[in-house]
N, C-alpha and C positions, 0 to 999 in steps of 0.2 A: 419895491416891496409893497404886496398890496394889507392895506386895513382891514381892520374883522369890522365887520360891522358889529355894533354896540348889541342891538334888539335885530337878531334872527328872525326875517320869514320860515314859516311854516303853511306848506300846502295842507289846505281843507277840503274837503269835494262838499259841495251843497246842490241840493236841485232846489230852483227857483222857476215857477210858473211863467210860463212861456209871453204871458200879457205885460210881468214885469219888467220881465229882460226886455222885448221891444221898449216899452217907453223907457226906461232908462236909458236902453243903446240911444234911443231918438235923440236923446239931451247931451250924450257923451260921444255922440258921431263926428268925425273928422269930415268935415265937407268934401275934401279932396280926396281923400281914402274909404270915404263910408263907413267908415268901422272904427271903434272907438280906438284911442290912441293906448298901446301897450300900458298896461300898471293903473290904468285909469280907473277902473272898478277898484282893483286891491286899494287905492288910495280914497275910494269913494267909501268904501265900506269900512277900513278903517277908522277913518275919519265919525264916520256914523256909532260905529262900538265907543270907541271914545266918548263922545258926548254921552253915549247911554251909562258906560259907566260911570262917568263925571256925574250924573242926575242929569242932565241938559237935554235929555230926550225919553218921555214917557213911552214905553211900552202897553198896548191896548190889550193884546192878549195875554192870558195868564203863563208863566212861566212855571214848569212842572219842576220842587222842586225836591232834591233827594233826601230821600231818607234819611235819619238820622238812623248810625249803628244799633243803637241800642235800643231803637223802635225793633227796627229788622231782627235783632235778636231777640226781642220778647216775642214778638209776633212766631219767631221760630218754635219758642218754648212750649207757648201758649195754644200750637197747632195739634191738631187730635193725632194722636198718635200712630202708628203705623202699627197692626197688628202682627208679630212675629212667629213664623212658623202655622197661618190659616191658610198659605197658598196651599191648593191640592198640584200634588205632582201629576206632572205628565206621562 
């Protein structure tokens, strides 16, 4: 009987800049296989989210963040109006 695991992976797709993936692969290369060894990123980057969100690693760029609802919703109220029935027919 196989175990659930506790904490499910979930695939992400990300594009990352072609300069970062070489130096990283550079540092996570199997000398015998040239190519980083299976799970090695997903545990590199995990490992990285972790600390970030523990505080244990500062972010330099600004993170965009979301709206609050009820900004969004004044902001909606507050928008000029749409004028009903100035469309000319076709």
């Amino acid at each position: 009987m196989k175990h659930k695991r506790k904490d499910r992976p979930v695939d992400k797709k990300l594009s990352l800049p072609m300069s970062v993936v070489s130096r990283v692969d550079a540092h996570l290369r199997d000398p015998l296989t040239q190519r980083p060894p299976h799970g090695l990123w997903a545990k590199l980057i995990t490992a990285l989210l972790i600390k970030w969100l523990d505080g244990e690693v500062k972010v330099t760029i600004p993170l965009r963040q979301a709206k609050p609802l009820d900004d969004f919703l004044n902001d909606l109220n507050t928008a000029p109006e749409i004028q009903k029935g100035t469309e000319e027919s076709v």
